[in-house]
N, C-alpha and C positions, 0 to 999 in steps of 0.2 A: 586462545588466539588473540592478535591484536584486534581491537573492535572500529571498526569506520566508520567514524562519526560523521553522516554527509549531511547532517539535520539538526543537529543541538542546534546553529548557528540560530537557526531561521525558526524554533520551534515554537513562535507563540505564530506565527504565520502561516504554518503549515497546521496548526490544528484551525484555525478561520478557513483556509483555502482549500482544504481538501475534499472532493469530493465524498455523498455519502452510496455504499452499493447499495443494490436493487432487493426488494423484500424477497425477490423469487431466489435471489442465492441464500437467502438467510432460512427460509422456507424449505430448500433442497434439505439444507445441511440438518437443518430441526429433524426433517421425517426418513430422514438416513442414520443419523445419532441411533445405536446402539444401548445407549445409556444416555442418562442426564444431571447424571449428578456434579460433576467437574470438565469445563469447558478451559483447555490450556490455548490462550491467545500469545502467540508468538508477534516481537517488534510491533507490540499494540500500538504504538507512536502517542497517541491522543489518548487513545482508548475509545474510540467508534466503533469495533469493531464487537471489542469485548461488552460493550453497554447495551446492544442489541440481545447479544448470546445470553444477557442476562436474564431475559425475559422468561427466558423456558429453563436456562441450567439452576442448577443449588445455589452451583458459586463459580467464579469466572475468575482464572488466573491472568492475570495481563501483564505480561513481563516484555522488557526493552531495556538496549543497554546503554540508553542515552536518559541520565536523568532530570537533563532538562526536559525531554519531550515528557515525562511520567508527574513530572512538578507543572505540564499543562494537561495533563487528562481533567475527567471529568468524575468525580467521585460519586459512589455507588454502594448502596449498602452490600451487595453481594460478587462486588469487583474488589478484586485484591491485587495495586499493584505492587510489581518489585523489578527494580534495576537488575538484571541480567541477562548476560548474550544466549544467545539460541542453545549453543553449544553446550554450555555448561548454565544446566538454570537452576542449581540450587534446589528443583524439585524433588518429592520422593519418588521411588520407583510405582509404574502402575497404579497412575491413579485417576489420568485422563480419559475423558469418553469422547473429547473431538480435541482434535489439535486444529487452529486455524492461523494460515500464513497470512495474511493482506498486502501483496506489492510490496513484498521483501524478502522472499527467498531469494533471490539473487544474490545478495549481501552476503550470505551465508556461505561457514566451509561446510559442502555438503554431506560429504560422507561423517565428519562429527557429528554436526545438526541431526543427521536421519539418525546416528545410535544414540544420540540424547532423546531423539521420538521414541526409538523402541521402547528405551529403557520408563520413561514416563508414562508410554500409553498401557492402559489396562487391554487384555484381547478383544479384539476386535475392533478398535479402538477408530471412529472415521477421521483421516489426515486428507484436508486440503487446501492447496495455497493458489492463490490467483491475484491475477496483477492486470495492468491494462496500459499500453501505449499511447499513441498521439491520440488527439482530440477530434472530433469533428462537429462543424459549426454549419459555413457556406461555402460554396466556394472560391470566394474572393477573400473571405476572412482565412482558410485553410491555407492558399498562397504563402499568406503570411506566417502563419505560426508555424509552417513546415522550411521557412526559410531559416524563420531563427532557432527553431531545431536544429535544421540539419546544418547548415552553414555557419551559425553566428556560433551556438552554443554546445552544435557537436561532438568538437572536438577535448570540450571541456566534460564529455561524459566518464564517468570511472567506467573500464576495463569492462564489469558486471556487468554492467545495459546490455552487453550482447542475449543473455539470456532473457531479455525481455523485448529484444528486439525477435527472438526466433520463440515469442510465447512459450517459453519455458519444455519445448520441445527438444532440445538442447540438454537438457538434463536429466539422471535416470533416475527411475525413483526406487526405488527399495520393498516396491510391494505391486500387485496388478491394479492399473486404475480401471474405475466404474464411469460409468459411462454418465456426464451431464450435459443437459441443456443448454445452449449458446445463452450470455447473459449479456446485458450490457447495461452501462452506468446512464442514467442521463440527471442531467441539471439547468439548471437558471440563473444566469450570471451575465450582471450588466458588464460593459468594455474596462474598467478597472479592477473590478472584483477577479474578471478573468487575467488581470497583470498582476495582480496580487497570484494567483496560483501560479503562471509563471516562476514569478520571481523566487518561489519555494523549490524549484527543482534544484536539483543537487548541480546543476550542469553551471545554469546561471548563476549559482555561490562560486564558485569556482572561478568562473570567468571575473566576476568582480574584485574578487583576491589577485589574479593576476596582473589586470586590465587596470583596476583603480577607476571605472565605470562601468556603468549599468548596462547591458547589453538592449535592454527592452527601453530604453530610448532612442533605439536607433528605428526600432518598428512603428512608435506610438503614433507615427502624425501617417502611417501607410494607414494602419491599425484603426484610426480614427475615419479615415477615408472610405474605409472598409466598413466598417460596422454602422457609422451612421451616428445617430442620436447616442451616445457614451451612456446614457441613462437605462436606457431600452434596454431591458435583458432578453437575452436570445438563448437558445436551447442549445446543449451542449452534451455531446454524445460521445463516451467512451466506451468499445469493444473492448467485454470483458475478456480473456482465455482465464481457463478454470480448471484444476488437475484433483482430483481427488480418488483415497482408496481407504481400505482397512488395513491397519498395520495387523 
């Protein structure tokens, strides 16, 4: 399939800006793993995802098919990456004991994607992907960032956002999921650190290439109003949704 690149552009900024998940999902996934020998990280981006999984598997595949984002991971003696799409990754059959997605199943053609899992995962093999939406800060600060969401940069979302706007409820999955825990993201990020993760969404890339300006200068001086002291970091909370099963 053709591969949509909504992040080479921005990829040394989306590894600084992104968010890192909560120890309690990495904890779920640890004491559910079936096995721990090969941990397959699907669209690793950075590879945050797979550098964790590292801690407990053998060895941690981390494959994306953007090889700018894979030229800013983080190198790891027992992380292996490799440039390729979900769909077709190059791996051998059954050899996986967790498949994990991070805020990018969407992207994905699904029914390829799920018989590239079968075909990779070993039985019983634990598959889970989760993602997470708008932010939440105050609610003066929220005003704003749900304006330049929804109205400024909207329209500029690729087609897929829908299934992340209906948490991935929207999609089937190809096996019965188990039942987890509500998770959520939080962090700390002073009023630029947080325009910097803005500025990494695929929505605001997009608006710039059209527009031939910055969309998040139109908010910064509401944005500055709002938050106060630019220095100050303030807490910053994303609801995880979280799907997981055994293939």
């Amino acid at each position: 399939m053709n591969f949509k690149d909504h992040f080479s552009t921005q990829a040394a900024d989306y590894a600084k800006y992104r968010p890192h998940y909560p120890a309690e999902l990495y904890d779920f996934l640890f004491s559910h793993a079936k096995g721990k020998h090969i941990a397959w990280d699907v669209a690793t981006g950075n590879g945050q995802v797979a550098l964790v999984l590292a801690r407990q598997f053998d060895k941690v595949i981390a494959t994306d098919a953007s090889a700018n984002q894979i030229e800013h991971s983080i190198a790891h003696p027992k992380v292996t990456y490799k440039v390729s799409t979900a769909e077709n990754s190059g791996l051998p059959d059954s050899i996986a004991d967790v498949i994990t997605v991070g805020q990018a199943l969407h992207w994905f053609d699904f029914e390829k994607f799920f018989t590239e899992v079968k075909r990779v995962a070993k039985k019983d093999c634990l598959f889970a992907a989760w993602g997470y939406r708008i932010h939440e800060i105050s609610e003066e600060i929220d005003v704003i960032t749900k304006r330049f969401d929804e109205e400024l940069v909207g329209p500029y979302w690729p087609k897929e956002r829908m299934y992340v706007d209906e948490h991935y409820n929207n999609i089937r999955f190809p096996f019965e999921l188990i039942k987890a825990p509500e998770f959520s993201l939080s962090w700390k990020w002073n009023m630029n650190e947080l325009l910097g993760y803005l500025y990494t969404w695929s929505s605001t890339q997009r608006y710039i290439n059209d527009k031939g300006l910055n969309p998040l200068d139109l908010i910064e001086n509401d944005l500055l109003k709002a938050w106060g002291n630019p220095e100050e970091e303030k807490e910053i909370i994303w609801p995880l949704f979280f799907r997981a099963g055994y293939v």
